[in-house]
C-alpha positions as CSV (number, residue, x, y, z in Angstrom):
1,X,6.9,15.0,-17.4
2,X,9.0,18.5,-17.5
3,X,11.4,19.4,-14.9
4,X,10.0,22.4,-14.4
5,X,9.3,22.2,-10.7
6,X,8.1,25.8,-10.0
7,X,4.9,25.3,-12.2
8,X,1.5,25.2,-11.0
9,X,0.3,21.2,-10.9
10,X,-3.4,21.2,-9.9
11,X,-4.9,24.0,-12.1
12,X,-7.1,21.8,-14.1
13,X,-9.4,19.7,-11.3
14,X,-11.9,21.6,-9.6
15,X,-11.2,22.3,-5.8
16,X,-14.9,21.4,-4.9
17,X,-13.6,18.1,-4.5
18,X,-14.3,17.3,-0.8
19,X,-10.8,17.9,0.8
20,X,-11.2,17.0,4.5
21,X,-13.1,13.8,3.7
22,X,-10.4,12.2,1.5
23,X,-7.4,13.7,3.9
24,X,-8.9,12.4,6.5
25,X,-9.5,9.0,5.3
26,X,-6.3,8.6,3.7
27,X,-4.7,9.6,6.9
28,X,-6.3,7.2,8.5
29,X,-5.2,4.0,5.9
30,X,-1.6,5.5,6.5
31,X,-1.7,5.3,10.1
32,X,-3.4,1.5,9.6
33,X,-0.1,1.0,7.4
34,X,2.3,2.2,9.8
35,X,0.2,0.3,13.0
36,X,0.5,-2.8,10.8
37,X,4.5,-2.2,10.5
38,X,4.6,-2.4,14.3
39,X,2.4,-5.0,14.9
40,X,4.6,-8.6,15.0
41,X,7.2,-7.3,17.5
42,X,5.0,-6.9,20.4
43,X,4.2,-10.0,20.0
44,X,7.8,-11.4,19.3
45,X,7.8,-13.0,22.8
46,X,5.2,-15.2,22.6
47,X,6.0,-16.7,19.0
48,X,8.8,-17.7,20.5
49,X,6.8,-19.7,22.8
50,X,4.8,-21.4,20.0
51,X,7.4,-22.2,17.1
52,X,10.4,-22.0,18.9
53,X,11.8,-19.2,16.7
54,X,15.2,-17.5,17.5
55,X,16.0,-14.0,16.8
56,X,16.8,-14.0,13.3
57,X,14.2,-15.7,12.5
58,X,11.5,-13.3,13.9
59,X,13.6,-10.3,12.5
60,X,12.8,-12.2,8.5
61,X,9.3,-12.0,9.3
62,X,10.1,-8.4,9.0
63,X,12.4,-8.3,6.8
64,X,9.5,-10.4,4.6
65,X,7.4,-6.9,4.8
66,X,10.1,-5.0,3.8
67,X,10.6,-7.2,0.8
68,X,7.6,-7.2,-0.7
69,X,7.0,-3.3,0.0
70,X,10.5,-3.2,-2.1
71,X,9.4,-5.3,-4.7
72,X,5.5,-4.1,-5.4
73,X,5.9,-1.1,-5.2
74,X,6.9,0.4,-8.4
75,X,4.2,-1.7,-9.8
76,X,1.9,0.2,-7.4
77,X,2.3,3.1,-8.8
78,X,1.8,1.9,-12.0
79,X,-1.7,0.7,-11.5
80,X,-2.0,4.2,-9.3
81,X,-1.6,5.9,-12.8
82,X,-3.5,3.3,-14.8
83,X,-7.0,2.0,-12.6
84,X,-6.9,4.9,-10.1
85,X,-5.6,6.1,-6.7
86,X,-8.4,4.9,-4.9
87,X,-8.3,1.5,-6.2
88,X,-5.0,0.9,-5.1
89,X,-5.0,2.8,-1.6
90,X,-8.3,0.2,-1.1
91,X,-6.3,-3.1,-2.2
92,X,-3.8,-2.2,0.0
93,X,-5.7,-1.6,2.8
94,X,-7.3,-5.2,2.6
95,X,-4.2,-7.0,1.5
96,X,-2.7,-5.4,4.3
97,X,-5.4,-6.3,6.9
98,X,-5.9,-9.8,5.6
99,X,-2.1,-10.1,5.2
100,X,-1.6,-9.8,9.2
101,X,-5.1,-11.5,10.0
102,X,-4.0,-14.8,8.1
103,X,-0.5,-14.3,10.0
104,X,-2.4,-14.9,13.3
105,X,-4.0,-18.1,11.5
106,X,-0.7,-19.6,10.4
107,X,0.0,-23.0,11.5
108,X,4.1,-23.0,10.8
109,X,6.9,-20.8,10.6
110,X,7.0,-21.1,7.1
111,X,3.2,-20.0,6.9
112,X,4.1,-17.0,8.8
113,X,6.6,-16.0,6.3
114,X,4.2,-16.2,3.1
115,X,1.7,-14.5,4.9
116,X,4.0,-11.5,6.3
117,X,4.7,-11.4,2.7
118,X,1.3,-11.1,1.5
119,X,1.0,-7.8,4.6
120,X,4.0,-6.7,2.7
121,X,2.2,-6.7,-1.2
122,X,-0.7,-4.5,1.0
123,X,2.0,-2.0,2.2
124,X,3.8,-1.4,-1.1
125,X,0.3,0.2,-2.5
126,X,0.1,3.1,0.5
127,X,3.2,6.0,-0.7
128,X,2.0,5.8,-4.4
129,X,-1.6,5.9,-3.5
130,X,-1.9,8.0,-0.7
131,X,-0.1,11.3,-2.4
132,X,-2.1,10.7,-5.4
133,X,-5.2,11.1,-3.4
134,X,-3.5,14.3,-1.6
135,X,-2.6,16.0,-4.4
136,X,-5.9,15.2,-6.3
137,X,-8.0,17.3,-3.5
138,X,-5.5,19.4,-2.1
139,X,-4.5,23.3,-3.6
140,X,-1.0,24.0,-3.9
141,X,-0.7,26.6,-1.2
142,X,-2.3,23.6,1.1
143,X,-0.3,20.5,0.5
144,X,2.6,21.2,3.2
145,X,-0.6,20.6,5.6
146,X,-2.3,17.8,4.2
147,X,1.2,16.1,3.6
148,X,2.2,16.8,7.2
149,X,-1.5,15.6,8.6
150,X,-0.6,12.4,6.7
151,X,3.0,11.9,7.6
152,X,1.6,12.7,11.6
153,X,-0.9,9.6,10.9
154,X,1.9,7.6,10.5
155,X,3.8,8.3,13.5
156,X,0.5,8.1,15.7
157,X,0.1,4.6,14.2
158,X,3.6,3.2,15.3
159,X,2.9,4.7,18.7
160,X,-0.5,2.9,18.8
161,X,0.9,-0.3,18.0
162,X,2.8,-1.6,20.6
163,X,0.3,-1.2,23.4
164,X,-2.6,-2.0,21.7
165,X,-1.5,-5.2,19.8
166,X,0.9,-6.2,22.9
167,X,-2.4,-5.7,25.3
168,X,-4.6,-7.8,23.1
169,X,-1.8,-10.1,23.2
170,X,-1.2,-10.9,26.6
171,X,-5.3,-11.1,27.0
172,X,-6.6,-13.2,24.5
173,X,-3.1,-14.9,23.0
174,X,-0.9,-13.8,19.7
175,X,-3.5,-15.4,17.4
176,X,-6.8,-13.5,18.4
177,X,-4.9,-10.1,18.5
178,X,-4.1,-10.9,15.1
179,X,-7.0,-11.3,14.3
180,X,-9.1,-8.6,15.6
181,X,-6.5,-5.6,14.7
182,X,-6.4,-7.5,11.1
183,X,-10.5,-7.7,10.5
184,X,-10.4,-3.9,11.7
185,X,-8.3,-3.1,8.5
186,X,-10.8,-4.9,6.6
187,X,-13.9,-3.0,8.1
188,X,-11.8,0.1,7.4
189,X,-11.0,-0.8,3.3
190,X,-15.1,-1.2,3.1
191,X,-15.9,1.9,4.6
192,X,-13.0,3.4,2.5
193,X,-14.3,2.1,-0.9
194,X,-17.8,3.6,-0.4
195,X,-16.6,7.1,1.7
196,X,-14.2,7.9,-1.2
197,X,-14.9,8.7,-5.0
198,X,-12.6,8.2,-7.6
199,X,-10.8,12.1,-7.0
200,X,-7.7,10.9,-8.6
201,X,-8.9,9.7,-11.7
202,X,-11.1,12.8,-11.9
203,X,-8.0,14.8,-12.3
204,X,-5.9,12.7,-14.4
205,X,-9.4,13.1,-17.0
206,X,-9.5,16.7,-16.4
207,X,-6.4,17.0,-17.0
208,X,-6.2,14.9,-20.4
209,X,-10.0,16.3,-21.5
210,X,-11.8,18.7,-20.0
211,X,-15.1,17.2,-21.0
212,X,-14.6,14.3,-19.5
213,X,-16.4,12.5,-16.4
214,X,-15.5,9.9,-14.0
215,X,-18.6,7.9,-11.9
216,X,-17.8,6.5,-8.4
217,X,-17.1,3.2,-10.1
218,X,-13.7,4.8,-11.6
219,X,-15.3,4.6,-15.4
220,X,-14.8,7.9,-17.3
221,X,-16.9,9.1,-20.6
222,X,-16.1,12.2,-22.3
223,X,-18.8,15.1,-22.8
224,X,-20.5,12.7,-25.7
225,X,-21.4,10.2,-23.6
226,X,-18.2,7.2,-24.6
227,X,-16.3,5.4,-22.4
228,X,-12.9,6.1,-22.6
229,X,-9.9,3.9,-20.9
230,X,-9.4,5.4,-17.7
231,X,-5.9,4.5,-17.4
232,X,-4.0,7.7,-16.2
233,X,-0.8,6.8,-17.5
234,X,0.5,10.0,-18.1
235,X,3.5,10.5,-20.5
236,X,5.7,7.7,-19.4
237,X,5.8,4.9,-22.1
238,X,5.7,1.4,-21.4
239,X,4.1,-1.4,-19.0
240,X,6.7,0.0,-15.9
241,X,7.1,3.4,-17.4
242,X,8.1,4.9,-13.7
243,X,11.5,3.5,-14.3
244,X,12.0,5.6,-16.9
245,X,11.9,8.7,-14.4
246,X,15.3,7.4,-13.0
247,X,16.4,8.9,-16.2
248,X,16.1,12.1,-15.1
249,X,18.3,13.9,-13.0
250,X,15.8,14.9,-10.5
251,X,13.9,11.7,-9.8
252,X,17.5,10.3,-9.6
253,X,18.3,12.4,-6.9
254,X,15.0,12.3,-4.6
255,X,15.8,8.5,-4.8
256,X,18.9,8.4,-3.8
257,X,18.0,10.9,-1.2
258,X,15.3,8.5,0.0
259,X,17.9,5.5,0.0
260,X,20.5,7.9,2.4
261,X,18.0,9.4,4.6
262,X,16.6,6.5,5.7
263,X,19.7,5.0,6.4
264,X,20.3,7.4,9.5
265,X,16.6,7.7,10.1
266,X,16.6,3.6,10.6
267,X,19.7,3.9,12.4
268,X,18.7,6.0,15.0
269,X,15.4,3.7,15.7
270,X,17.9,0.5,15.5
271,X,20.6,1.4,17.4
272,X,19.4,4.6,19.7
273,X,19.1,2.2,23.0
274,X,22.2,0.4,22.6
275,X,24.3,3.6,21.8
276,X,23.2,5.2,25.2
277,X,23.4,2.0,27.2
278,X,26.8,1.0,26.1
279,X,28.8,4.0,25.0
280,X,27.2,6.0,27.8
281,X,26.1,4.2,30.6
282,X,22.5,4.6,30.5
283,X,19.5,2.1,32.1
284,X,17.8,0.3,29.2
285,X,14.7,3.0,29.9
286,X,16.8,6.4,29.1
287,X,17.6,4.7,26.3
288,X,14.2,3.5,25.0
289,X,12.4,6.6,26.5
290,X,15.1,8.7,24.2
291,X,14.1,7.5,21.5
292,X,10.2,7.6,22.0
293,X,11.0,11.2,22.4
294,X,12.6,11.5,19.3
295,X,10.0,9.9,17.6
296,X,7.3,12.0,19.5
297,X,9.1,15.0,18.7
298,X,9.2,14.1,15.0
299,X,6.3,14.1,14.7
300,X,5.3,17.1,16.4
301,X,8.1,18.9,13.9
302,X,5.9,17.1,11.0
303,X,2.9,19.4,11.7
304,X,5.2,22.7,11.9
305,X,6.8,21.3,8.6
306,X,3.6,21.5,6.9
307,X,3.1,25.1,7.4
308,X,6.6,25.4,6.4
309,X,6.7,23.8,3.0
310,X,3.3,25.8,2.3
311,X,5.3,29.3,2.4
312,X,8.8,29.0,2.0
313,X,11.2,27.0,-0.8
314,X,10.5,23.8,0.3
315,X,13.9,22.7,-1.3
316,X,15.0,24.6,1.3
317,X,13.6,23.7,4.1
318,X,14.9,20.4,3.9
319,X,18.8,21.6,3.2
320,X,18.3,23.6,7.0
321,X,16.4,21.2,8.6
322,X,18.3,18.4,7.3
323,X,22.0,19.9,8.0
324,X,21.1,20.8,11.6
325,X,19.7,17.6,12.1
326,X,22.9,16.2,11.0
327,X,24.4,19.2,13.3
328,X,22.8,18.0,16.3
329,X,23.5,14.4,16.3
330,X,27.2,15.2,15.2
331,X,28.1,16.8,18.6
332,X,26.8,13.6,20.6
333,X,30.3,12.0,19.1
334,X,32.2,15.0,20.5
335,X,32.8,16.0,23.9
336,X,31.4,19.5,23.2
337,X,28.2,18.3,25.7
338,X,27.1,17.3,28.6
339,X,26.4,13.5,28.4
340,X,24.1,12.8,30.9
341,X,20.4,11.4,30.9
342,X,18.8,14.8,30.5
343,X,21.2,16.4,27.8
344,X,20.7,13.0,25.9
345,X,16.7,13.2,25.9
346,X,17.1,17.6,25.2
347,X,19.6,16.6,22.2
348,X,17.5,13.7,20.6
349,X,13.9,15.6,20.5
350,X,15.7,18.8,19.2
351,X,17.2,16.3,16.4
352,X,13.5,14.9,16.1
353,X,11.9,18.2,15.9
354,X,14.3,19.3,12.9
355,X,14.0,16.4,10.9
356,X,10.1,16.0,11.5
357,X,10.3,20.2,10.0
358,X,11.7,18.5,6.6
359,X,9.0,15.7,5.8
360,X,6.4,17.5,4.5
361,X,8.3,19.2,2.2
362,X,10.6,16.4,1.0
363,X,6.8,15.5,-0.1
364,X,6.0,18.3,-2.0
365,X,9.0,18.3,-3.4
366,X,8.3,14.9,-5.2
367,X,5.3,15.7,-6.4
368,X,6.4,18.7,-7.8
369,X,8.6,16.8,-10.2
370,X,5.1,15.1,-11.1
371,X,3.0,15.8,-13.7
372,X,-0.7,15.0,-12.7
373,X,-0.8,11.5,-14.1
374,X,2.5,10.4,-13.2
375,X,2.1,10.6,-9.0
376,X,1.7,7.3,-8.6
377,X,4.8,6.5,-10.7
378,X,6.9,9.4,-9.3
379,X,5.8,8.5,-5.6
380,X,6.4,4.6,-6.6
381,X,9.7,5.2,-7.4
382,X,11.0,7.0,-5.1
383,X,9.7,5.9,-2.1
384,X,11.3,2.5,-3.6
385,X,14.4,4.4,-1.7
386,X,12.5,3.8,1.9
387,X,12.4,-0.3,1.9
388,X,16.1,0.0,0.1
389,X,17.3,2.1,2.6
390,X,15.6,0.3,5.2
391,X,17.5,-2.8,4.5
392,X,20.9,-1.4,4.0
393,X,21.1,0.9,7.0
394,X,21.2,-1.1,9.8
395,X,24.1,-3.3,8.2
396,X,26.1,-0.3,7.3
397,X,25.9,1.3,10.7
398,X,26.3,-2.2,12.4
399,X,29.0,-2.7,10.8
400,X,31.1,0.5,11.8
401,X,30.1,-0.1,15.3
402,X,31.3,-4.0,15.0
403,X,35.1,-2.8,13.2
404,X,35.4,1.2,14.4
405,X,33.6,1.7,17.1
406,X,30.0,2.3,19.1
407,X,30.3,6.4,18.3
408,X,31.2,5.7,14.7
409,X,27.5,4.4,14.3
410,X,26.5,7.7,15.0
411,X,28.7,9.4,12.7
412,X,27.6,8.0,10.1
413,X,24.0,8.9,11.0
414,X,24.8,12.4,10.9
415,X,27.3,12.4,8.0
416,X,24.0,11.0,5.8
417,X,21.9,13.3,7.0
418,X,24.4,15.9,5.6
419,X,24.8,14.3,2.4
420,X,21.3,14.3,1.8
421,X,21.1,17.7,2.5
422,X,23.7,18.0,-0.3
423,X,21.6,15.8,-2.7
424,X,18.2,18.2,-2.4
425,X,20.1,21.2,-3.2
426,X,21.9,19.7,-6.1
427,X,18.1,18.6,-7.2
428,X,16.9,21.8,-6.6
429,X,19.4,23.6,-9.1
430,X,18.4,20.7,-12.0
């Protein structure tokens, strides 16, 4: 892999490939993904009714996701680089699916666990996957879009989640809403293994021979007719050769950017309600109605991002975005503004709006440190930041609120948000 992040990635593959069919399918499995991270808590309340499960307890059933995500997914991208893109985005899909389908067969709390695990194994293969897919059909000048159509999938998918599942729930019971949400994943990873061809592996073998060919079963012969191993490994040595990225600078850097980000952007979901309720005064609904405008918002941002990082130094993009972002949440802790209801809900989907702006570039930014076998490592082990993040943010922020105080939370949201901004410039001049 060179550092050389200005250089033109998908020269090789032929842009025939059929771009809106594997966008849109892949958008679609990332979407599943993020509607599957959503789907226990709806139905938190009436677990509690069957096994008599406290709070903590039902929070480790998400914490198990998180896990697993953590733990498989470097390996993820491995096999992204090794069997193919498609491969992997397909496991995932049904590990996923029958992940939270056996969850709505388990007989014990314990069973619950395991199985939220197994959902979790599905969700590591999605980031690693996913961008590998992107990048494989997508032209340069058209990533920012196809990143930001992707990243929007995601947010519509948490949005779906809770009424849907929480619906089916009070209907026909925790179990059978399970159930039916999980065999729809199922029906989706069949139609997904016969809609999409092997586009990643396709590159990866135009990339390494030019007279090679890949069938739709993922097996590639040269222009003699022999089967060659169609493993897409790249240049990185080794059975887990992605963590050999961390050993450059850059890679470095977009992880630990991940890992800080993520910490605000988790923070903010966490703790948005109970820092307008208790440090302002709010009703419970400004708070939660805040934040579903932040998140709404976001995602709005996401699809002006895309256009964005298609036509302007995407390294940049995310400095601004990310620093006013930090801006904007910084003057909630001052007395600089007007506090009440409607100020709060103006203030959050302006910070929303900005972040969303940086996503799809902080995307193309990772895969332009990629060479075209390596995006399932690069993606892999980077987006190991998210999970990492994940599980360090909310205990970092709680505890400034428990020992300095409820606006101290928030301060440290926006002071990572600056630092991050730092981090992607400093990767930007490597």
């Amino acid at each position: 892999m060179d550092n050389d992040v200005t250089r033109v990635q998908n020269a090789g593959p032929p842009r025939e490939l059929p771009t809106l069919s594997v966008v849109s399918i892949v958008s679609a499995g990332h979407l599943l993904s993020h509607f599957y991270l959503l789907t226990l808590p709806p139905l938190f309340p009436l677990l509690v009714a069957d096994f008599d499960a406290t709070n903590a307890q039902l929070g480790l059933m998400v914490s198990m996701i998180y896990l697993a995500t953590f733990v498989f997914q470097i390996p993820a991208g491995e096999f992204v680089d090794r069997i193919g893109a498609k491969r992997v985005f397909v496991i995932g899909v049904v590990l996923s699916a029958l992940g939270t389908m056996l969850i709505g067969l388990a007989t014990s709390y314990l069973f619950l666990l395991a199985f939220a695990f197994v959902a979790g194994i599905g969700q590591a293969a999605f980031h690693p996957a996913d961008y590998a897919l992107l990048d494989a059909v997508t032209a340069d000048d058209e990533e920012g879009k196809s990143f930001g159509v992707h990243t929007f999938a995601g947010f519509v998918g948490f949005a779906a989640a809770p009424p849907i599942v929480g619906t089916l729930g009070l209907l026909y019971g925790w179990q059978t809403a399970l159930v039916i949400v999980g065999a729809a994943g199922l029906a989706f990873g069949l139609f997904a293994q016969f809609a999409m061809g092997p586009v990643y592996l396709q590159q990866v073998a135009a990339a390494d021979d030019p007279g090679s060919t890949v069938d739709s079963s993922g097996s590639v012969s040269d222009d003699r007719g022999y089967d060659l191993e169609a493993d897409g490994s790249g240049e990185s040595e080794g059975r887990f050769g992605s963590l050999t990225l961390l050993r450059q600078p850059a890679v470095l850097g977009m992880f630990v950017f991940f890992v800080v980000v993520t910490i605000s952007d988790i923070g903010i979901q966490a703790f948005t309600a109970i820092f307008l309720v208790e440090g302002f005064g709010y009703e419970e609904t400004i708070g939660n109605t805040t934040l579903t405008l932040f998140l709404a918002a976001t995602a709005i941002g996401v699809l002006v991002g895309g256009w964005l990082a298609d036509r302007f130094d995407f390294f940049i993009v995310i400095v601004c975005s990310l620093l006013a972002t930090s801006v904007v949440f910084g003057l909630t802790v001052t007395p600089l503004v007007d506090r009440g209801p409607t100020a709060a809900m103006a203030i959050w989907s302006t910070a929303g709006f900005v972040f969303g702006l940086a996503l799809p570039s902080r995307d193309r930014a990772i895969n332009a440190l990629s060479d075209a076998g390596d995006t399932g490592k690069s993606f892999g082990i980077v987006y190991t930041g998210l999970p990492l993040g994940g599980f360090v943010g909310p205990v970092v922020i709680g505890l400034a609120i428990d020992y300095v105080g409820l606006f101290s939370g928030f301060a440290v949201n926006a002071i990572c948000f600056a630092i991050a901004a730092v981090i992607v410039y400093v990767v930007r001049s490597t």
